[in-house]
N, C-alpha and C positions, 0 to 999 in steps of 0.2 A: 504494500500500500504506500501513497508515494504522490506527492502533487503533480498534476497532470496527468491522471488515470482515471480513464472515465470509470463509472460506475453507477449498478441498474439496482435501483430502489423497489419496493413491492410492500404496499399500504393496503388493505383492504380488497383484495383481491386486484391491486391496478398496479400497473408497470410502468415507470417512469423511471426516465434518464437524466443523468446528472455527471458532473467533473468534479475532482476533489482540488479544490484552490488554496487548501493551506491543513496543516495537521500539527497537533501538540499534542504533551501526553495525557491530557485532559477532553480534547474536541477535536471534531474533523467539520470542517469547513468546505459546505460545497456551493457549487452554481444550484441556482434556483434550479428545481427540479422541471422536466417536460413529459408531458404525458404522451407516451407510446401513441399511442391510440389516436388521441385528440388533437395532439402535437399545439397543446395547450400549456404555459405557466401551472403550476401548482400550488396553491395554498394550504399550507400542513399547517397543524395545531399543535401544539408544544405539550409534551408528556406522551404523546405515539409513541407505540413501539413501529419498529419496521425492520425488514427484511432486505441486505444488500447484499450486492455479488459485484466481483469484480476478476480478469485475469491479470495473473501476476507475470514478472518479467519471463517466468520460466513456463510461461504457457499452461501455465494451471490452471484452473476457475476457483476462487476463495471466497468464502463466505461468512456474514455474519450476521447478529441481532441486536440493533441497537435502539436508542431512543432522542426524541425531536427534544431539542436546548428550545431552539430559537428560531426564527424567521424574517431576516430585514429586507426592506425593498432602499434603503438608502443612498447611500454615494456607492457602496459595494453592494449588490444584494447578495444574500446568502440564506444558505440553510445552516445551523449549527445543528450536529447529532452527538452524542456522547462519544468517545472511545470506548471502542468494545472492549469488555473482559477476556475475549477470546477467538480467534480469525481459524475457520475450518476449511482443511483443502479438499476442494469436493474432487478433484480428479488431476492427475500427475502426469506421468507420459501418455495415457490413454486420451482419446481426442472427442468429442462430442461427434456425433457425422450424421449429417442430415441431410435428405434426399428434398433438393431442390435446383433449378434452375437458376444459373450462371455463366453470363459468357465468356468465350475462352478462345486462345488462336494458340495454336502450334506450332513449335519452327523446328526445323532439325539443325542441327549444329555443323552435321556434315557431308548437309544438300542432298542427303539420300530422298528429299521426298519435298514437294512444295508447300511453304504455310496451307494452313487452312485454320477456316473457323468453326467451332460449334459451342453448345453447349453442357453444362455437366449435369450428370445424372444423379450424381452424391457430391458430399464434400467434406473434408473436415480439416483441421490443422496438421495434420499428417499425408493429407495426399488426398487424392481426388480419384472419379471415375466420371469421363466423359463419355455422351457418346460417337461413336465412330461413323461419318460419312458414309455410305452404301461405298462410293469409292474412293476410298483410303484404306491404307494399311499402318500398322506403327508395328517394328518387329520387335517382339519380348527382349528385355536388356535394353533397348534405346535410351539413351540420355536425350531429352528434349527439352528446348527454352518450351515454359506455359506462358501466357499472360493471360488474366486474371482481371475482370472489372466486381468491383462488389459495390451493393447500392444498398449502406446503411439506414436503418430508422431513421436517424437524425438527416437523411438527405446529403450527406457525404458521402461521397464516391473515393473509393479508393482503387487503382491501378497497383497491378503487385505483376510481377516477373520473376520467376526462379526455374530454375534448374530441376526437372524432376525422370523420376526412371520408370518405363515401361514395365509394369509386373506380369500383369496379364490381360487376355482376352475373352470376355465370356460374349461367347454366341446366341443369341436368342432368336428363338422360331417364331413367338408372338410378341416378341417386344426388338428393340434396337439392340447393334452391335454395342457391348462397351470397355472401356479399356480403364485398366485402374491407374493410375499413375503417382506414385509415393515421392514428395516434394524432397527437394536434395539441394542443398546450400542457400536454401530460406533463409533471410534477416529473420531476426526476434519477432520488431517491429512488425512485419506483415506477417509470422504466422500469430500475435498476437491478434492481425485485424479480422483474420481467418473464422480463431476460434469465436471472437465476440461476433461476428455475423453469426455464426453457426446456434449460437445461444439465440440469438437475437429470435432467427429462425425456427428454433426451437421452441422458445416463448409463443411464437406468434402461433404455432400446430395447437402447441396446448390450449390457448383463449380458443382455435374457432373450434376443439375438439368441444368446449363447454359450453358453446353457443347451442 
């Protein structure tokens, strides 16, 4: 946890976004929260409890339960919430993967085959599985440049480019060809942005599973 790390709040069954703008050993100090959903300001009441998550630099997701100090709309606005007693690592090298659409272009490194563009089929902080053009091939072992667009909640687009290895090919009779492909000399930075999409993503199944 650490200034300038965003982090997703969860009050009363609603999910909203926020950035931590300052931390002592007493308070954490964020950007006025935004509702998922609404992409609304929030108005919190002081003595809430609530529910935050955030991924740390080692690509983890942590979590905690803390409670509302404060709320100014000032020269600074802020949320004041307690320092937790306690920060739980909900998952370590394993990677959240969730099966959505993302577009992506492939490049080979050593011309054995021309860009192309598609989309992916899965995704997570560990690698991805696109699917495969009727006419393309990628041969198992390939090192390939990905590039990667994601189109966060908050309406920020991030571009990510790495390096990643051809694992395998699964064939399908009723659905598309797709090819797994495990990310390989990823910055932090972007598989950080990976996994918060993927969260993101994940939240968003669960609201419309409850609708």
């Amino acid at each position: 946890m650490k200034v300038g790390r965003n982090i997703t709040l969860t009050i009363n069954d609603e999910t909203f976004e926020s950035r931590i703008i300052d931390i002592n050993d007493k308070y954490i100090y964020l950007d006025i929260p935004v509702n998922v959903d609404t992409r609304k300001t929030a108005f919190m009441q002081s003595n809430k409890k609530l529910e935050a998550e955030y991924v740390g630099d080692d690509g983890a997701c942590y979590s905690f339960t803390t409670e509302i100090i404060d709320q100014t709309f000032n020269q600074i606005p802020k949320l004041v919430v307690a320092f937790p007693q306690g920060v739980d690592r909900i998952q370590r090298r394993e990677f959240v993967r969730v099966q959505t659409t993302v577009d992506v272009a492939v490049h080979s490194q050593t011309n054995t085959f021309s860009p192309f563009t598609t989309v992916t089929f899965d995704i997570s902080g560990g690698g991805l599985s696109l699917i495969l053009p009727s006419n393309r091939s990628l041969p198992i072992g390939e090192i390939v440049d990905v590039y990667i667009i994601l189109h966060m909640d908050n309406e920020d687009i991030h571009y990510i480019c790495t390096t990643s290895k051809v694992l395998r090919i699964v064939e399908g009779k009723d659905k598309p060809t797709t090819v797994s492909l495990q990310f390989k000399n990823i910055t932090l930075q972007d598989q950080q942005r990976i996994v918060q999409f993927c969260l993101e993503k994940q939240r968003e199944i669960r609201r419309k599973e409850l609708q």
